[in-house]
DSSP file (Angstrom, degrees, kcal/mol; ACC not computed):
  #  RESIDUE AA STRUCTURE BP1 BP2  ACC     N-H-->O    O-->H-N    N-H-->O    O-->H-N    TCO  KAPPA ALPHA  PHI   PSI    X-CA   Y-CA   Z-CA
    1    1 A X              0   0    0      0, 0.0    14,-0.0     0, 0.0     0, 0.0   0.000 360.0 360.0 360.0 134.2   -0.6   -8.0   25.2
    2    2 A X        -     0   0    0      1,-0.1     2,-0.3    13,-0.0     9,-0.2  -0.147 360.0-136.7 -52.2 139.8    3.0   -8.2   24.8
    3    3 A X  E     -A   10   0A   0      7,-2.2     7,-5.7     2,-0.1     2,-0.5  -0.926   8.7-138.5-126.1 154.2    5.2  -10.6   27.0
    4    4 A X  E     +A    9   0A   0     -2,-0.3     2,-0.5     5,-0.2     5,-0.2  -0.884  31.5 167.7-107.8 107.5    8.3   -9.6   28.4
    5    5 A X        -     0   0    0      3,-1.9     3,-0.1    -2,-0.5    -2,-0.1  -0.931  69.9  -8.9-149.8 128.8   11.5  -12.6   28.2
    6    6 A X  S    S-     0   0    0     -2,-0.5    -1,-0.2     1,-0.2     3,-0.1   0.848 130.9 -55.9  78.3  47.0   15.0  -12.3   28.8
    7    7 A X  S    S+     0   0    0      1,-0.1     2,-0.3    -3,-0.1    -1,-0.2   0.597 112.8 107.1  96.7  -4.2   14.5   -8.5   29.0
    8    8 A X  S    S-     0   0    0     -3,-0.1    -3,-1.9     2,-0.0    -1,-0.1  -0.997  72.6-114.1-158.7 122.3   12.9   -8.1   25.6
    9    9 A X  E     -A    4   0A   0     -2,-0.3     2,-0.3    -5,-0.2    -5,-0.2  -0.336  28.1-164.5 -62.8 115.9    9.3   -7.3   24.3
   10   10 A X  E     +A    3   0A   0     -7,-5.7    -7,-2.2     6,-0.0     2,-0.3  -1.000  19.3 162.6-113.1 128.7    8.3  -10.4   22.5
   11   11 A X        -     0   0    0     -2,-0.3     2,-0.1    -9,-0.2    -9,-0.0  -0.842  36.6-117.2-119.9 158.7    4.8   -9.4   20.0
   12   12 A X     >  -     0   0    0     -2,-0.3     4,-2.4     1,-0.0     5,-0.3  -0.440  43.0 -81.5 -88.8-175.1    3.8  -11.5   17.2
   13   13 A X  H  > S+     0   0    0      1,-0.3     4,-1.1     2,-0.2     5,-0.1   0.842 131.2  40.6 -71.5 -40.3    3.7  -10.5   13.6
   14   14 A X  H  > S+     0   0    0      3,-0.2     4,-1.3     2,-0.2    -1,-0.3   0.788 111.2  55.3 -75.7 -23.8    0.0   -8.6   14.3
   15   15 A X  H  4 S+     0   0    0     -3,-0.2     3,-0.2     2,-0.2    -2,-0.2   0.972 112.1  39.5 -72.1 -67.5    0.7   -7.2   17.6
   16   16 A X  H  < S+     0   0    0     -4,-2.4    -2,-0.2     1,-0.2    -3,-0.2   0.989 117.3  48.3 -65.0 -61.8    3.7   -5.4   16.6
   17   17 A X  H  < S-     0   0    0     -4,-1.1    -1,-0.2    -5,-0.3    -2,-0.2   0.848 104.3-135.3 -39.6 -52.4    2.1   -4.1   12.8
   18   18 A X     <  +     0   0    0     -4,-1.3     2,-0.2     1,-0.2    -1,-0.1   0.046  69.5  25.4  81.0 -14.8   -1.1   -3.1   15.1
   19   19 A X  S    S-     0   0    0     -5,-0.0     2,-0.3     0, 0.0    -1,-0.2  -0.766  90.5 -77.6-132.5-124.9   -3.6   -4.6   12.6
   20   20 A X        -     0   0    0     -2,-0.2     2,-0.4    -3,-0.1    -6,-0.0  -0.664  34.2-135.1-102.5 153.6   -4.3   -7.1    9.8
   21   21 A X        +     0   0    0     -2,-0.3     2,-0.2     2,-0.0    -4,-0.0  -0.996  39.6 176.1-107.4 126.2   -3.1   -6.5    6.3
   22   22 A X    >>  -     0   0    0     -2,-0.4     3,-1.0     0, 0.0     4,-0.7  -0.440  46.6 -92.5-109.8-179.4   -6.0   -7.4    4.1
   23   23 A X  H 3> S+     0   0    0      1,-0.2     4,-0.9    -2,-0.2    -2,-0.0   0.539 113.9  73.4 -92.8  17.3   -6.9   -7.3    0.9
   24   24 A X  H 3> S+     0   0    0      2,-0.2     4,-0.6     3,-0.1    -1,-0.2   0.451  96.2  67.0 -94.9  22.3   -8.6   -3.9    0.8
   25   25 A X  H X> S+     0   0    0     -3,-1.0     3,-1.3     2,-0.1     4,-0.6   0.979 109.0  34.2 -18.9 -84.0   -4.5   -2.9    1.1
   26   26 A X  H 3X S+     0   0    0     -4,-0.7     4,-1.7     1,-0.3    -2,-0.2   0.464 111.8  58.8 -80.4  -4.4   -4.1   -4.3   -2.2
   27   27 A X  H 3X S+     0   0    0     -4,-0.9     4,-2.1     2,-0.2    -1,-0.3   0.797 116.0  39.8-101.0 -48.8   -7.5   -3.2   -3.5
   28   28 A X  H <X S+     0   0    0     -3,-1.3     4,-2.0    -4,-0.6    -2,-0.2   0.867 115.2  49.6 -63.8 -48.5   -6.3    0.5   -2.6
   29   29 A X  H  X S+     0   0    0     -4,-0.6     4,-2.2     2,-0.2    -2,-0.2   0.857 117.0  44.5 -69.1 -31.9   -2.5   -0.1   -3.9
   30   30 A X  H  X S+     0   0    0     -4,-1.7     4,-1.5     1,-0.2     5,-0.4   0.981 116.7  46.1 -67.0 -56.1   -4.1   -1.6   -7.5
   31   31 A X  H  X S+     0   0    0     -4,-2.1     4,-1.6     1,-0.3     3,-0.3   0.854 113.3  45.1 -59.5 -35.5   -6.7    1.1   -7.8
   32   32 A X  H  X S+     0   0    0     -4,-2.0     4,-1.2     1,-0.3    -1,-0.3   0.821 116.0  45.3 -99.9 -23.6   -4.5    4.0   -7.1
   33   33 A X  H  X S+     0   0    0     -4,-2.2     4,-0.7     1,-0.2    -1,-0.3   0.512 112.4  53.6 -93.1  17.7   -1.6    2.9   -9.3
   34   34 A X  H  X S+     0   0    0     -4,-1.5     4,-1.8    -3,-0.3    -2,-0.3   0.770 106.2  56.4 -88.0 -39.1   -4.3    2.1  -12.0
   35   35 A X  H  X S+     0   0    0     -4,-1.6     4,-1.1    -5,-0.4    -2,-0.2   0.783 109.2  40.9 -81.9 -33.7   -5.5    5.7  -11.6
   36   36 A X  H >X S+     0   0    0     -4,-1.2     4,-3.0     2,-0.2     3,-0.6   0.935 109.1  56.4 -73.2 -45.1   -2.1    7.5  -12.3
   37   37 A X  H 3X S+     0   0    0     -4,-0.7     4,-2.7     1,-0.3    -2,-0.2   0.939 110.7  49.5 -69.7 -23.5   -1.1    5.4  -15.1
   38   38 A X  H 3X S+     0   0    0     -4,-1.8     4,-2.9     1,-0.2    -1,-0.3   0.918 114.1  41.5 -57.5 -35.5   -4.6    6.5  -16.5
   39   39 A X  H <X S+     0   0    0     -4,-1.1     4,-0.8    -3,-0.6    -2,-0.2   0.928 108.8  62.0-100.1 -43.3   -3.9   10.1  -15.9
   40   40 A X  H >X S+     0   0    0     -4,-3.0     4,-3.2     2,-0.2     3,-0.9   0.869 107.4  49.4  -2.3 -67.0   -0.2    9.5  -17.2
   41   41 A X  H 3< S+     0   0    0     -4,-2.7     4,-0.3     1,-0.3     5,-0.3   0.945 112.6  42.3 -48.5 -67.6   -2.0    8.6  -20.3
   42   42 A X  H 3X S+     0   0    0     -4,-2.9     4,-0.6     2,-0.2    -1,-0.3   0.718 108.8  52.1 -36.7 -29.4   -4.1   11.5  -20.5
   43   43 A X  H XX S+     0   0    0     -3,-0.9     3,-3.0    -4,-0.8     4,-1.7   0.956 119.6  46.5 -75.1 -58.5   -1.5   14.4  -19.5
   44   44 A X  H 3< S+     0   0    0     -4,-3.2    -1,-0.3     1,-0.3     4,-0.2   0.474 112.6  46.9 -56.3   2.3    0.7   12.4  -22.7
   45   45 A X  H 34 S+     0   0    0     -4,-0.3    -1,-0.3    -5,-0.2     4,-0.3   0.538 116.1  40.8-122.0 -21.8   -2.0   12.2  -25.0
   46   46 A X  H << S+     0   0    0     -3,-3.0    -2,-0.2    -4,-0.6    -3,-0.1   0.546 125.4  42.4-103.4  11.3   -3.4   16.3  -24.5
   47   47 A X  S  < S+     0   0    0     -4,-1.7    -1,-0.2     1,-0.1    -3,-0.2   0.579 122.4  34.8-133.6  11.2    0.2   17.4  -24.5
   48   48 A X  S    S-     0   0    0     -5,-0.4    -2,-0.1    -4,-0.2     3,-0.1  -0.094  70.7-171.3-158.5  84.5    1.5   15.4  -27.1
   49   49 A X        -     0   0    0     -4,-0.3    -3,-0.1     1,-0.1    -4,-0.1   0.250  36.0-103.6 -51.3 145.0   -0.8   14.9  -29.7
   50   50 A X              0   0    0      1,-0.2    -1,-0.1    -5,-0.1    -2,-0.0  -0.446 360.0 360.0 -61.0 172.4    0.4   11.8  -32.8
   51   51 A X              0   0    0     -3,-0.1    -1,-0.2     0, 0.0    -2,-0.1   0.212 360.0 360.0 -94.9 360.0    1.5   14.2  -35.7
């Protein structure tokens, strides 16, 4: 619960975010930019074939 001094809502770093940052964050942030640069690859490779 939040405490109130000198006027002013003091939270710790978890209170105020509202939960934990874990690592199925980064698990999500790795996967999903691993998953574009794949489909990046793809788009460039069926629309621009080597000569």
């Amino acid at each position: 619960m939040p405490k109130v001094e000198n006027e002013q809502i003091v939270e710790t770093a978890t209170e105020a975010r509202g939960a934990v940052k874990g690592r199925p964050v980064l698990y999500v942030l790795l996967l999903s930019t691993a998953a574009i640069v794949a489909l990046f690859a793809i788009v460039y490779i069926a629309f621009f074939p080597a000569a």
